[in-house]
C-alpha positions in Angstrom: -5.9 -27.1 9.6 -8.5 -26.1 7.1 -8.7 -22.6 7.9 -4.6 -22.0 8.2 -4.5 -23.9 4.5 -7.3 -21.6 3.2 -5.4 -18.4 5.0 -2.2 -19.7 2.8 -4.1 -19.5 -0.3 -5.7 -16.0 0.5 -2.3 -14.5 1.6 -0.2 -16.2 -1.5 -3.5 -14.7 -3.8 -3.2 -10.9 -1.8 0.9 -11.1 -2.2 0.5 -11.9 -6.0 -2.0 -9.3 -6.5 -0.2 -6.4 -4.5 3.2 -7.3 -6.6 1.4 -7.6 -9.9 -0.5 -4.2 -9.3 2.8 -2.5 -7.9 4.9 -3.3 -11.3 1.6 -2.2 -13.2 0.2 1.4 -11.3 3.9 2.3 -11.4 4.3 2.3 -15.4 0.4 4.0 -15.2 2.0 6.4 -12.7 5.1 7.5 -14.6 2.8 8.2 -17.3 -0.2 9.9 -15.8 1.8 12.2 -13.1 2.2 15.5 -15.4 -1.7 16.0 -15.5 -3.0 13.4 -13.2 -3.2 16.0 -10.4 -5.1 13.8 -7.7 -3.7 10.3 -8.6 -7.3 9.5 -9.6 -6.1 7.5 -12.6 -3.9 5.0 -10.1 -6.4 4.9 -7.9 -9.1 3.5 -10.2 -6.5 0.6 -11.6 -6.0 -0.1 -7.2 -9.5 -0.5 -7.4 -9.6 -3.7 -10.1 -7.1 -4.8 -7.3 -9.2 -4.7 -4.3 -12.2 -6.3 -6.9 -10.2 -9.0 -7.2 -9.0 -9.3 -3.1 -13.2 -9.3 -2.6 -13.3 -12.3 -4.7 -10.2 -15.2 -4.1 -12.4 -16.9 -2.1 -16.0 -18.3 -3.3 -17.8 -18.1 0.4 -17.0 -14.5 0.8 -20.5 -13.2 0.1 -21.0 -8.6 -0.7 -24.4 -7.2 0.1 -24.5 -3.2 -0.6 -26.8 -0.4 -0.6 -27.4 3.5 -0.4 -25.1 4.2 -2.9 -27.3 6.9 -4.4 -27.6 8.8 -1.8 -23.9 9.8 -2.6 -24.0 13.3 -4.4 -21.2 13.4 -6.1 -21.8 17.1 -6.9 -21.0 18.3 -2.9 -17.6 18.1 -1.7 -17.7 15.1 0.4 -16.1 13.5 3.9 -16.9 9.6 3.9 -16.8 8.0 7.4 -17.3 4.2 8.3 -16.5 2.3 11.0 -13.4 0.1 10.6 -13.0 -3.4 11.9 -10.6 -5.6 9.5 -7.9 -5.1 7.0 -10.4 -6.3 4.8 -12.6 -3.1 5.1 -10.9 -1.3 2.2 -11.1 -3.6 -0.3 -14.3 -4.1 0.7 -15.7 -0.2 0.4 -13.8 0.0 -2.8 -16.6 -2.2 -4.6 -18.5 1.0 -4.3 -19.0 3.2 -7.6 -16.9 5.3 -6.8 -13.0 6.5 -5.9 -12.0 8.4 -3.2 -8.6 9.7 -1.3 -7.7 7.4 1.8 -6.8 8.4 5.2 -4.2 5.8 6.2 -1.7 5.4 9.4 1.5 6.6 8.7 2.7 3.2 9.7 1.7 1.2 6.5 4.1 3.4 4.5 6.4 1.0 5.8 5.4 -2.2 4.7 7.2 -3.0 1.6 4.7 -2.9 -1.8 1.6 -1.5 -0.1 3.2 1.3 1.4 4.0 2.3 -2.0 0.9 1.7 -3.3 -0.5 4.5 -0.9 1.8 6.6 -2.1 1.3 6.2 -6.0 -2.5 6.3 -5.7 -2.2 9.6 -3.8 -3.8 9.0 -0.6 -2.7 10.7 2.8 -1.1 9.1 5.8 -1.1 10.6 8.9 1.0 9.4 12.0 -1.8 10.0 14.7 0.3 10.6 17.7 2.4 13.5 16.0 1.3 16.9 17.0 0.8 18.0 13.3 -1.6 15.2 12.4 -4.3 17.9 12.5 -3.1 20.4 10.4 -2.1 17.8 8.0 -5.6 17.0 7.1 -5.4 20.6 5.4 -3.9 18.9 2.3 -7.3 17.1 2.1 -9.1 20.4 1.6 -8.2 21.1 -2.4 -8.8 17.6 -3.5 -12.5 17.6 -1.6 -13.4 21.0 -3.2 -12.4 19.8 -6.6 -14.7 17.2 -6.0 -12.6 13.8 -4.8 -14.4 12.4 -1.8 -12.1 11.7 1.3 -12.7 8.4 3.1 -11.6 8.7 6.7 -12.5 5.9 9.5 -13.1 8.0 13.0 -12.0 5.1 15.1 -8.3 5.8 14.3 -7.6 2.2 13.8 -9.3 -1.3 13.9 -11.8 -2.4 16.5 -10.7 -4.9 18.5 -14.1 -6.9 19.4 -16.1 -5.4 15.9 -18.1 -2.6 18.2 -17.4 0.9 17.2 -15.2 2.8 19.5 -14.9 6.3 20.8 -14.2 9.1 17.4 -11.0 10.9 16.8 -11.4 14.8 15.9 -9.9 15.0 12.4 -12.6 14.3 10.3 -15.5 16.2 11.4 -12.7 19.7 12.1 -12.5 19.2 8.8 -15.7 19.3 7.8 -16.9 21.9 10.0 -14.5 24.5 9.5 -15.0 23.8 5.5 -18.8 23.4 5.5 -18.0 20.0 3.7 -20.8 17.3 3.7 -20.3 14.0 5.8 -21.5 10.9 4.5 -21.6 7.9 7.0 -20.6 4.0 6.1 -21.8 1.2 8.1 -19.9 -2.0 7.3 -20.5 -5.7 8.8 -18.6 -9.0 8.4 -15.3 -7.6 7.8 -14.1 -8.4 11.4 -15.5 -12.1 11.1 -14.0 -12.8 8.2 -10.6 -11.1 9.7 -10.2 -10.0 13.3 -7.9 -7.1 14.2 -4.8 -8.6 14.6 -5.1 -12.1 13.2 -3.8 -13.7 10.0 -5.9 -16.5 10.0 -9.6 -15.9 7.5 -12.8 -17.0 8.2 -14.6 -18.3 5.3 -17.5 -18.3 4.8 -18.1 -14.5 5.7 -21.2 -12.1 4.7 -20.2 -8.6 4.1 -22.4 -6.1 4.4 -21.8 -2.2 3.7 -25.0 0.7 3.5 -24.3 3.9 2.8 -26.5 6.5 4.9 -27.9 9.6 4.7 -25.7 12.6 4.3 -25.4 15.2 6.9 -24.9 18.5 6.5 -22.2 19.9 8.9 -22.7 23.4 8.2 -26.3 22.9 10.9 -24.1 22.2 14.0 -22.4 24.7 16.3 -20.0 22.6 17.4 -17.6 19.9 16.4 -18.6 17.8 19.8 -22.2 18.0 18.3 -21.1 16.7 14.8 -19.3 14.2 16.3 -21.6 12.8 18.6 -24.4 12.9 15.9 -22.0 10.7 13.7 -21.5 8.6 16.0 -24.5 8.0 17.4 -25.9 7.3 13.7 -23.5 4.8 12.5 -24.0 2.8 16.3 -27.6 2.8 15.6 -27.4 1.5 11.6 -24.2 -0.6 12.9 -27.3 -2.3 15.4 -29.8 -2.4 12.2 -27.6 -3.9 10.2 -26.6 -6.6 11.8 -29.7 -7.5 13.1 -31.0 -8.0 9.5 
């Protein structure tokens, strides 16, 4: 009873917020479009929205690190394994915007699919053929210096372990010479399973940012990949062993 009372609260708090923040990045939008290129502007004023999703509920506890290790001089791929709805607000806390990867699916759901689109991020409906080549609109915004944030899992975990990677990202930044910069995140999937509407509180998040890897050192995009994978497993196993 407690828990589908305090999901009430957090839902009514994430519905006000998302209509709020609709009515306002629209205004920002109408004014900005002409010379706000990237939608970088929007997508700083989404960010005061996801600080405020992080922080309707007192036992939701934020532990980040490795932020520096972002150079925001190199054009830049972010990856991160993905296990709740709650994983975007939750990498937003960091420093810094970037342009989101979504499903194409979300540009459906009334409010937030508009929210993608005013804030300038990319959808992509994984199962059409083009998916790929869509990524391609990605390339001017990176080399102008807007990091990308793209989860290689395609979608939520279902049990909080990382799954097997999708291509897009590291084609991307192989065939571009781009950096990739890995995210490991924790506590996401506690506080909000894949799938459920019902929060956990209290919940420890937990985000580190790792080492960058240079893409431009492997032959092959099956080598990238693996490597990625392999790295965000093994700092997945660190972190939540801490």
């Amino acid at each position: 009873m407690k828990r589908a009372l305090f999901s009430t609260y957090v839902w009514i708090c994430f519905g006000t917020l998302f209509l709020t923040y609709f009515i306002f990045i629209s205004i920002i939008f109408i004014l900005t479009a002409p010379f706000d290129k990237f939608r970088m502007i929007t997508n700083r004023v989404l960010g005061t929205m996801a600080w405020c999703m992080m922080r309707v509920s007192p036992g939701w506890k934020m532990q980040m690190e490795g932020a520096e290790k972002f150079d925001p001089s190199k054009p830049t791929v972010f990856i991160a394994n993905h296990q709740s709805f709650l994983d975007i607000p939750f990498i937003y806390q960091l420093p810094w915007k970037m342009k989101w990867v979504v499903k194409h699916s979300m540009t459906y759901i009334p409010v937030m699919g508009w929210l993608v689109k005013l804030t300038g991020h990319l959808t992509i409906n994984r199962s059409s053929k083009g998916a790929l080549r869509k990524l391609d609109n990605l390339v001017e915004p990176i080399k102008n210096l807007v990091p990308v944030m793209i989860f290689p899992e395609g979608t939520r975990s279902l049990d909080g372990k990382i799954k097997s990677f999708k291509n897009g990202a590291f084609l991307l930044a192989l065939e571009h010479g781009f950096t990739i910069q890995p995210i490991v995140i924790d506590g996401a999937y506690s506080a909000l399973a894949s799938g459920s509407k019902l929060f956990n509180t209290p919940s420890n998040f937990k985000l580190k940012v790792l080492d960058s890897i240079d893409s431009t050192k492997f032959e092959s995009m099956e080598a990238l990949k693996s490597h990625c994978r392999e790295t965000l497993i093994k700092a997945h196993e660190e972190l939540t062993s801490t």
